[in-house]
Backbone bond lengths (Angstrom), bond angles and torsions (degrees), N, CA, C in turn:
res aa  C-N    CA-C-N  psi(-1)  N-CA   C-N-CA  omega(-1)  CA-C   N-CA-C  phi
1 X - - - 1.467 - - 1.522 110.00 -
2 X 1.005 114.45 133.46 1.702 107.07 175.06 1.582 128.66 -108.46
3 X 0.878 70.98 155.67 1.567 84.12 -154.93 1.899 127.29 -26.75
4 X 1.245 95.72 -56.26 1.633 96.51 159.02 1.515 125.26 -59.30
5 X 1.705 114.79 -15.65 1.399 93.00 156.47 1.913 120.20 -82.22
6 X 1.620 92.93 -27.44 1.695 85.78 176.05 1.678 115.91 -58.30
7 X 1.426 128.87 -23.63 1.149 137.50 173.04 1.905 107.39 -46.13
8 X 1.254 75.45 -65.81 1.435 96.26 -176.13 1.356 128.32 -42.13
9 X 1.401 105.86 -48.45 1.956 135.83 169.60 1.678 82.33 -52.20
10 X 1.067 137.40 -61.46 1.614 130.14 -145.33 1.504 120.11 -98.10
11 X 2.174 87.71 2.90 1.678 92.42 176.72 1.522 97.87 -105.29
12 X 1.618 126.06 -0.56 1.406 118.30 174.13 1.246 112.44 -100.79
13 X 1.557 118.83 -32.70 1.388 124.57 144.90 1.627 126.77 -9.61
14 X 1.606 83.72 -76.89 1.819 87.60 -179.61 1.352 119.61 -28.53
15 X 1.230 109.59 -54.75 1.667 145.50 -132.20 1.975 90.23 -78.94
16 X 1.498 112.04 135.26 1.221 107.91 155.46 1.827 129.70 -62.96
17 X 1.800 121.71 39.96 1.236 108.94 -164.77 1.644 112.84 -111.24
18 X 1.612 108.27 53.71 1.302 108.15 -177.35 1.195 78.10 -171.28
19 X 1.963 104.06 151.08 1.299 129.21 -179.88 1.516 113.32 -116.66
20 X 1.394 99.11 148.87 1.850 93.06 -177.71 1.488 103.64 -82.84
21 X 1.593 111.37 -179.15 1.202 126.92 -151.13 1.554 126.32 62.45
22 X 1.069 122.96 15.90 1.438 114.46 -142.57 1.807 103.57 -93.11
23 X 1.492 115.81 138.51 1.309 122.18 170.94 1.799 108.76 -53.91
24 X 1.855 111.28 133.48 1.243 90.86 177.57 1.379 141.77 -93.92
25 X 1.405 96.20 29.55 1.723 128.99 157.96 1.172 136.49 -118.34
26 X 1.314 128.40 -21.47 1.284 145.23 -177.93 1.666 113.36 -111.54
27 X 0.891 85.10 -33.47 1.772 88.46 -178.81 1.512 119.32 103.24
28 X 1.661 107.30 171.68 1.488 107.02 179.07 1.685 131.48 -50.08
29 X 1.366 105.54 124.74 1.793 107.82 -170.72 1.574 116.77 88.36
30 X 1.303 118.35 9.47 1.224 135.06 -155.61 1.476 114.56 -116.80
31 X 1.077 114.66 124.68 1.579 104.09 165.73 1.584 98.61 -134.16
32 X 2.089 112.71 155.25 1.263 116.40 -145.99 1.682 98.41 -121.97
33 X 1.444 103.22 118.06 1.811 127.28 -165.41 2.092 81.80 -74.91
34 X 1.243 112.16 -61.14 1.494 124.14 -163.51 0.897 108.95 -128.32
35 X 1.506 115.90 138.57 1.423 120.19 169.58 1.761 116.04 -112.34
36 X 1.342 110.54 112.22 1.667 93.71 -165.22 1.705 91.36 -115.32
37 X 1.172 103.85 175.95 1.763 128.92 173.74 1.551 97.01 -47.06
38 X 1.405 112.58 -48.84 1.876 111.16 -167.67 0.960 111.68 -73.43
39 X 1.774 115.38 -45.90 1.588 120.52 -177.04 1.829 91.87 -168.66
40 X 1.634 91.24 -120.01 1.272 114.12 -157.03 1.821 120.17 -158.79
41 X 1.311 96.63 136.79 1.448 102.88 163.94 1.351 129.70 -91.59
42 X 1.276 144.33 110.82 1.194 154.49 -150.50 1.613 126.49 -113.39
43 X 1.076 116.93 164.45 1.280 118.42 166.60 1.880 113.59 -137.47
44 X 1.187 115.49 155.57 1.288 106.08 179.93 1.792 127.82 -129.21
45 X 1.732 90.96 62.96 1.856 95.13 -173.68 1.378 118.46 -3.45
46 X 1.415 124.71 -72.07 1.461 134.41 -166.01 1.353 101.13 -36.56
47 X 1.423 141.42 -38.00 1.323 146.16 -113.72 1.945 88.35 -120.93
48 X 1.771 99.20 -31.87 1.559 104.75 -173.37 1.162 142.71 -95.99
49 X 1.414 151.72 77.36 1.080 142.68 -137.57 1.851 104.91 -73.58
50 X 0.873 116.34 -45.96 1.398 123.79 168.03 1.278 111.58 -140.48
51 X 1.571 116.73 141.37 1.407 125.39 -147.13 1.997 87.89 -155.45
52 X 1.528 103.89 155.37 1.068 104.91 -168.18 2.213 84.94 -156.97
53 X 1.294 113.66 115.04 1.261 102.84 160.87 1.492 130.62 -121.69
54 X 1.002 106.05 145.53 2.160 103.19 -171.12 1.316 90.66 -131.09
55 X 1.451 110.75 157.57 1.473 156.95 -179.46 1.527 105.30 -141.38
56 X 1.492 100.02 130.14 1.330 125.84 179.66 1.672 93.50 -119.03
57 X 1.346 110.71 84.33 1.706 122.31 165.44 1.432 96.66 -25.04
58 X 1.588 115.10 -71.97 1.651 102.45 -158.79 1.824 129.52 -74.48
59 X 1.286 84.50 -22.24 1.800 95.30 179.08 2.094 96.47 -78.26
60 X 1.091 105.28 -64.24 0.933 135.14 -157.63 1.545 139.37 100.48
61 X 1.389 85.75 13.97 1.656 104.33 171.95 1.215 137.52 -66.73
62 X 1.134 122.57 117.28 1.578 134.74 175.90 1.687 121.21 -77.95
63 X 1.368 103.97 164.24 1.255 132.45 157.54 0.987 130.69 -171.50
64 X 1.773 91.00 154.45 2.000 97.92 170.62 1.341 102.31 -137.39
65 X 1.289 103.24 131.02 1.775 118.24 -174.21 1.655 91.26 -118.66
66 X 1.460 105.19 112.71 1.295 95.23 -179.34 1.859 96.90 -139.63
67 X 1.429 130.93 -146.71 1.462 127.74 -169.92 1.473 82.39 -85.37
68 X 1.047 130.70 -1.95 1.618 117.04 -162.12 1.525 104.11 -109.70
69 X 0.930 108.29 -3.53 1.638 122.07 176.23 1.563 114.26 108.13
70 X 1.331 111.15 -145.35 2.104 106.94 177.32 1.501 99.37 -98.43
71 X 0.851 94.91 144.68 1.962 91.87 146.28 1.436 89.42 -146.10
72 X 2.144 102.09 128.85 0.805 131.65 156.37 2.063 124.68 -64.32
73 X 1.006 113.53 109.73 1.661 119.28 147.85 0.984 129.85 -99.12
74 X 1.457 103.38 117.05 1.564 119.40 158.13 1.645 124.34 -131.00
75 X 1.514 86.35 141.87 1.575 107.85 -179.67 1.480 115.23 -72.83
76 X 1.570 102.82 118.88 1.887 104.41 -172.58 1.229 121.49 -111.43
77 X 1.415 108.79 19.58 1.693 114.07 -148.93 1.771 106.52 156.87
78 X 1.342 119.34 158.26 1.403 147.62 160.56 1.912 89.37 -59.16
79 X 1.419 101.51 100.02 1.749 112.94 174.97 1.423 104.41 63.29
80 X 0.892 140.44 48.30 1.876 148.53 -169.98 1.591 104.38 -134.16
81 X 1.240 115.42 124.50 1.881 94.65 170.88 1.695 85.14 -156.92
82 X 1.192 108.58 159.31 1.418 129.96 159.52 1.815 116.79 -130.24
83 X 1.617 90.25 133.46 1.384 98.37 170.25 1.238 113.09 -121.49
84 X 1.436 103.08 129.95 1.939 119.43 159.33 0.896 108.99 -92.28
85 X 1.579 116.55 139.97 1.462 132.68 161.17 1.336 105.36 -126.58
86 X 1.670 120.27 176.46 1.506 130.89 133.83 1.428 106.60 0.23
87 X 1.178 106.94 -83.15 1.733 122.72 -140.18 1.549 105.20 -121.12
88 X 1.473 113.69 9.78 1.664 102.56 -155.98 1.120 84.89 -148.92
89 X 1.744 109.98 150.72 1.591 109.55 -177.35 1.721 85.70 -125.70
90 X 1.331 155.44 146.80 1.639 125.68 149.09 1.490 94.18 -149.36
91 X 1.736 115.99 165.09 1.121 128.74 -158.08 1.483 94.56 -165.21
92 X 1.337 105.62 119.58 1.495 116.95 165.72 1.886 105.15 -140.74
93 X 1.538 77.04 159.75 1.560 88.38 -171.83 1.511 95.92 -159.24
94 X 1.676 136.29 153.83 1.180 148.26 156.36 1.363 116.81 155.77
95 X 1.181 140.64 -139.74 1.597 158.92 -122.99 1.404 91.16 -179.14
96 X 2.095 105.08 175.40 1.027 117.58 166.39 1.114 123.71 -95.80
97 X 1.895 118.27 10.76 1.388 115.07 126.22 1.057 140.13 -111.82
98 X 0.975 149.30 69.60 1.647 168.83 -118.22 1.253 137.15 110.54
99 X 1.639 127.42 117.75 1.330 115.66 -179.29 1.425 103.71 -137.23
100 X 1.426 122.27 165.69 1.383 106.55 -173.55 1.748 94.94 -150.36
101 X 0.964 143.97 96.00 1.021 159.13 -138.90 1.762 100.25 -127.91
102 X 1.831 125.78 103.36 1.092 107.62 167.59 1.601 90.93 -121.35
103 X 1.425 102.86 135.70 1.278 134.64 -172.96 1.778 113.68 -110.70
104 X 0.930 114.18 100.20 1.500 108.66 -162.26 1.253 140.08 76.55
105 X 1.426 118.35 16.56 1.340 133.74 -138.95 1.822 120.18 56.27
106 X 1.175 113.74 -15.10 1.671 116.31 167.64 1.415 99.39 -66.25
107 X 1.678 114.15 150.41 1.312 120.33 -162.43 1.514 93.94 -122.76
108 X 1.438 133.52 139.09 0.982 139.80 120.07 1.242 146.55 -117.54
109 X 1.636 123.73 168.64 1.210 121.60 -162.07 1.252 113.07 -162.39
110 X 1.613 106.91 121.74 1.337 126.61 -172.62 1.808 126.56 -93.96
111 X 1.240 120.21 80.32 1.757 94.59 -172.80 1.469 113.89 -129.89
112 X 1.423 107.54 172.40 1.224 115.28 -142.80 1.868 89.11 -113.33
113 X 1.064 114.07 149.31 1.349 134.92 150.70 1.603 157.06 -163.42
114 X 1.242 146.31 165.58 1.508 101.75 176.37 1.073 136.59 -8.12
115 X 2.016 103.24 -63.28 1.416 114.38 -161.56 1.702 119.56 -71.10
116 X 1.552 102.14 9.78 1.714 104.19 -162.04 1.513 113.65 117.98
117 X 1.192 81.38 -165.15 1.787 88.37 -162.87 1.924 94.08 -121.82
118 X 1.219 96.74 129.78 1.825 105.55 -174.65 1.464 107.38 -127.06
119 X 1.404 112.64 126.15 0.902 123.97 -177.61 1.578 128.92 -95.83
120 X 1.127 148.27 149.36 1.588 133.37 -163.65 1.598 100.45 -140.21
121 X 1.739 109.32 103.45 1.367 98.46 167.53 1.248 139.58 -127.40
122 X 1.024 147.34 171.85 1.630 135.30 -169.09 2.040 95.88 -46.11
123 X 1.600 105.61 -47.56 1.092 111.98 175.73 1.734 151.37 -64.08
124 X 1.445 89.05 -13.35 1.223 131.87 -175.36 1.074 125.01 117.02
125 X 1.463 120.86 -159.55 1.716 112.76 -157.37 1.577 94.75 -116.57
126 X 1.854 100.38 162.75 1.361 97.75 177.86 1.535 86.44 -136.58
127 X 1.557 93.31 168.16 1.747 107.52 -179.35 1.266 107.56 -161.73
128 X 1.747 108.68 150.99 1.420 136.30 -152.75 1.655 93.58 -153.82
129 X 1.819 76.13 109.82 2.129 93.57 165.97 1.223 90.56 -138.91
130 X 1.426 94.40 162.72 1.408 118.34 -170.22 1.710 121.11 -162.25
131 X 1.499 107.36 82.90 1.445 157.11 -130.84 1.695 96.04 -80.53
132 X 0.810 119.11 100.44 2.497 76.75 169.30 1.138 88.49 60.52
133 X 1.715 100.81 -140.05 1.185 135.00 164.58 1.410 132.19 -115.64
134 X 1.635 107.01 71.28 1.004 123.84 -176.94 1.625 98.81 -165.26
135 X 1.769 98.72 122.90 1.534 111.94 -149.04 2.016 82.10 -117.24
136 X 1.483 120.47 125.75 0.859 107.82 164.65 1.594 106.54 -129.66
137 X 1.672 102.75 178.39 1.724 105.46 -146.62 1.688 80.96 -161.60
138 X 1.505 103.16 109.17 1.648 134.05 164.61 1.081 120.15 -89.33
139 X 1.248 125.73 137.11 1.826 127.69 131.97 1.150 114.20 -169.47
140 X 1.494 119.53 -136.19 1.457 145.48 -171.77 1.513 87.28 -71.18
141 X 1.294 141.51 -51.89 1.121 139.40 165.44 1.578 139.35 -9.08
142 X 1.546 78.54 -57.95 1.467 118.64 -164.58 1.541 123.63 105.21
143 X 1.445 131.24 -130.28 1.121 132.75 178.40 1.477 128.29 -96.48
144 X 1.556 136.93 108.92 1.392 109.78 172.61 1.530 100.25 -100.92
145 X 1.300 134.98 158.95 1.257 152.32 156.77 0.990 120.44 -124.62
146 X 2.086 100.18 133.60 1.953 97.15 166.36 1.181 111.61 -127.67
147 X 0.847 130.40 147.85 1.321 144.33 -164.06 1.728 126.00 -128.72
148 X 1.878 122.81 116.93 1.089 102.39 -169.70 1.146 84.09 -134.42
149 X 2.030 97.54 135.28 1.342 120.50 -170.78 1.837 93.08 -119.25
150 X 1.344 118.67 90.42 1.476 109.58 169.21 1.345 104.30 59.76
151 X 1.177 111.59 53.87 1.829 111.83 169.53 1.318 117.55 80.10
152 X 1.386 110.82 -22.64 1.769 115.83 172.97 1.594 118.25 -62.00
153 X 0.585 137.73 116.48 1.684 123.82 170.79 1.227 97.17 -118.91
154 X 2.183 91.44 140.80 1.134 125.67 -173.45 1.393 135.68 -136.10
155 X 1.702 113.26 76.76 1.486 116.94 -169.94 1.255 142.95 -52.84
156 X 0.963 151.32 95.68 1.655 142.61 -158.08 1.652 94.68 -102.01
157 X 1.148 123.95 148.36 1.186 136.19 164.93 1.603 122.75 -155.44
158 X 1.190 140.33 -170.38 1.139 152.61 149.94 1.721 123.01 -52.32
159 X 1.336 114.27 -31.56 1.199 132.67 145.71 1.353 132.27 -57.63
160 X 1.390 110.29 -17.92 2.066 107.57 -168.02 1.743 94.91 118.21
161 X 0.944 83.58 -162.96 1.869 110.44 178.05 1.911 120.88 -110.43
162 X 1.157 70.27 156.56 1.805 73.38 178.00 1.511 99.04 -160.20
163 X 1.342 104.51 139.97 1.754 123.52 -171.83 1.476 119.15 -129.70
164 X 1.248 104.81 139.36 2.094 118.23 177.31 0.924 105.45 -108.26
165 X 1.249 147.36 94.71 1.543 149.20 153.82 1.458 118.37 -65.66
166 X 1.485 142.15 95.91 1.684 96.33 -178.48 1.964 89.63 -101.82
167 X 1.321 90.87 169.73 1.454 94.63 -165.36 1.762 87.39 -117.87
168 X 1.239 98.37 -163.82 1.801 128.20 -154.02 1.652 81.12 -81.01
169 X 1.552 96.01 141.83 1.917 107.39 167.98 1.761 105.97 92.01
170 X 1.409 119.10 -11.57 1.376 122.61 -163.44 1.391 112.72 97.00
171 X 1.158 146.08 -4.87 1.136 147.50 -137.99 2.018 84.02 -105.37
172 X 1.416 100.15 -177.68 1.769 117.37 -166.85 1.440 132.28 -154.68
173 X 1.301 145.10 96.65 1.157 120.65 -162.09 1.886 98.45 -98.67
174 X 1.329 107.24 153.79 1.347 100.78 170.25 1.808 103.03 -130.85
175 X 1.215 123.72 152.63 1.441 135.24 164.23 1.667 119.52 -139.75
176 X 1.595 94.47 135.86 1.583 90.43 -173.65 1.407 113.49 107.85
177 X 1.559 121.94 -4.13 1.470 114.12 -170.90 1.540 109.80 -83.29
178 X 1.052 116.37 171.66 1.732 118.85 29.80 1.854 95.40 -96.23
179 X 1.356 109.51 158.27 1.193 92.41 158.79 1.906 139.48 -89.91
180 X 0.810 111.98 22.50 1.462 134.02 171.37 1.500 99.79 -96.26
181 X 1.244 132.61 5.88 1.503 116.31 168.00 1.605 103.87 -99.12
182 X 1.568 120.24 5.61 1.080 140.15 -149.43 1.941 95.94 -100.47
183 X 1.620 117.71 102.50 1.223 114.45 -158.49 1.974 104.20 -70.88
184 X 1.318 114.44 137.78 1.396 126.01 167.66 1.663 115.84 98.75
185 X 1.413 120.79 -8.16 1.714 127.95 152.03 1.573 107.36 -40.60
186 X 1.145 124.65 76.52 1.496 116.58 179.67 1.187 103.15 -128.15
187 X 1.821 133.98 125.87 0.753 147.97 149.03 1.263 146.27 -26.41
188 X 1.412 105.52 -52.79 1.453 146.68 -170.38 1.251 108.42 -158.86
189 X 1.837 97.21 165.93 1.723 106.94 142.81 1.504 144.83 -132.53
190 X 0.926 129.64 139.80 1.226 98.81 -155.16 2.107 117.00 -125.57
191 X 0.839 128.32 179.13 1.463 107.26 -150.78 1.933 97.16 -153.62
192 X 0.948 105.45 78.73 1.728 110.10 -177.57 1.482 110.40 -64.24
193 X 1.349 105.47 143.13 1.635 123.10 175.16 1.568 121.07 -152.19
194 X 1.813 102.61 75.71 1.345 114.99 169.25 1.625 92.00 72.34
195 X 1.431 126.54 71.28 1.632 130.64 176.25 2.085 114.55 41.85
196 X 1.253 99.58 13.86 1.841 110.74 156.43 1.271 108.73 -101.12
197 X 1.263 120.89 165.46 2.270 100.09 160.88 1.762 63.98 -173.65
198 X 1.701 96.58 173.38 1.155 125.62 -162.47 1.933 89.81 -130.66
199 X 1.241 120.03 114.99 1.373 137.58 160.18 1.366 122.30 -55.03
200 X 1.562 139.98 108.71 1.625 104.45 163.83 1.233 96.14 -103.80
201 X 1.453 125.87 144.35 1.147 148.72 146.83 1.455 142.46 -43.59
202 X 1.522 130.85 50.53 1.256 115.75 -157.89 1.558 118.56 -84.32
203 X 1.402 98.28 18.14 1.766 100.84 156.76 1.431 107.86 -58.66
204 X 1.613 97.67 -57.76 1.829 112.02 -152.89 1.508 106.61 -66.39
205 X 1.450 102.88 -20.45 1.907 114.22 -169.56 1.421 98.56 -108.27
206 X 1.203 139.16 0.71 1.859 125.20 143.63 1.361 114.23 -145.83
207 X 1.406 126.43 53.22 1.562 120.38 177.64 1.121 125.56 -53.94
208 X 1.170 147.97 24.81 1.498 164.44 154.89 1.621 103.52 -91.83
209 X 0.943 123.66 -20.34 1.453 125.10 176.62 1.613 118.51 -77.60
210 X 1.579 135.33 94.72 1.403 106.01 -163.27 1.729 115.55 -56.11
211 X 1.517 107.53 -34.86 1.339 114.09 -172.39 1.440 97.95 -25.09
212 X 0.977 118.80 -55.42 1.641 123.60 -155.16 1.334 110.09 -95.48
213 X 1.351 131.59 -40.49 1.306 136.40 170.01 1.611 114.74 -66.43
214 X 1.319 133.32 14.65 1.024 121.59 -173.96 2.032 105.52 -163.88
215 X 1.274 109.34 0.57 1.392 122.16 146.07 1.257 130.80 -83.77
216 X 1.550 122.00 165.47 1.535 112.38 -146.79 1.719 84.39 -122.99
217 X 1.333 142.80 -130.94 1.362 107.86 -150.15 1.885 82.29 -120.96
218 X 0.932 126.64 6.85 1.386 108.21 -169.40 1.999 93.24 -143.15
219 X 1.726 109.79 158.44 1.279 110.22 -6.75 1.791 146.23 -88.03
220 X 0.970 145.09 -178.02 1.450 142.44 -176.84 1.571 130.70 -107.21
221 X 1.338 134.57 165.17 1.224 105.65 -174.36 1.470 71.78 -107.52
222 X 1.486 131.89 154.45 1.413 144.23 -151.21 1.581 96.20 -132.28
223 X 1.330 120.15 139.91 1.596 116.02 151.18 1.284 87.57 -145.16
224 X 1.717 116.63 154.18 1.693 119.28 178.53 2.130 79.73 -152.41
């Protein structure tokens, strides 16, 4: 690993952007129904006062009957699943480059390529390159930038700036934090259905990216 990524590991470190308890696939509060190439299917105890889950070995059909009502899973495909709920219809299917996630009839779509990882949303699109060493992060937002000058890191955003100094002895100064107030640092995304939701993973869909290879599961871009 070289060295400016170990920098890096100890500038997300610092940072309050991960929660304890956390599943080590799904994330904090989370426990993991599926584990696919994109991410994961989840459930979220906290969320359940009474919860009841079945597996049908041969269909491969799921459920969770919980205070929140059922949500049906079913397997439609190699990484494909749809969930019914109450109130929530969602359907994802792809690889760990491609996902296509329509959530309410709103469509999204996650894919991976040289140029980064691009995102497609009802809201508009987001995008993740990662240059040298210089990781940048688009959208509706606007621009975030990071920048590593010899171990310094240097955030620009829509918000202002924010800086990692570490100094002599191991020690670090930071200004400008936290950095999680810093718009478009997103990990994942994740997509709730009646205390189920479907995770995408954008570790697993650009691991060459440190942003993602070296953040802990939050924060997320969220839809419920």
């Amino acid at each position: 690993m070289k060295a400016s990524s170990v920098l890096f590991a100890s500038l997300l470190v610092c940072l309050p952007l991960f929660g304890a308890g956390a599943d080590d696939v799904s994330g904090p509060h989370r426990m993991t129904l599926a584990d696919e190439a994109w991410g994961t299917i989840y459930y979220v105890p906290s969320q359940l006062n009474t919860y009841r889950y079945t597996r049908n070995t041969e269909t491969g059909e799921r459920e969770m009957t919980s205070n929140k009502g059922k949500v049906k899973i079913s397997e439609s495909g190699i990484g494909a699943y749809e969930l019914v709920g109450p109130k929530h219809v969602l359907k994802v299917e792809g690889s760990s480059q491609d996902v296509k996630v329509t959530f309410n009839k709103q469509v999204f779509v996650f894919a991976h390529s040289p140029e980064g990882l691009k995102i497609t949303t009802p809201a508009g699109p987001y995008k993740y390159t990662n240059v040298g060493e210089t990781i940048t992060a688009s959208g509706p937002f606007g621009k975030t930038v990071i920048r590593n000058d010899h171990g310094r890191y240097l955030v620009t955003s829509p918000k202002g700036e924010y800086s990692y100094t570490p100094l002599e002895g191991g020690g670090f100064e930071v200004k400008g934090g936290p950095l999680a107030s810093h718009p478009g640092l997103f990990r994942g995304a994740s997509f709730s259905v009646d205390g189920v939701g479907v995770f995408v993973d954008f570790r697993k869909m650009d691991p060459d990216n440190p942003l993602f290879r070296f953040m802990e599961f939050s924060p997320q871009m969220e839809f419920k």
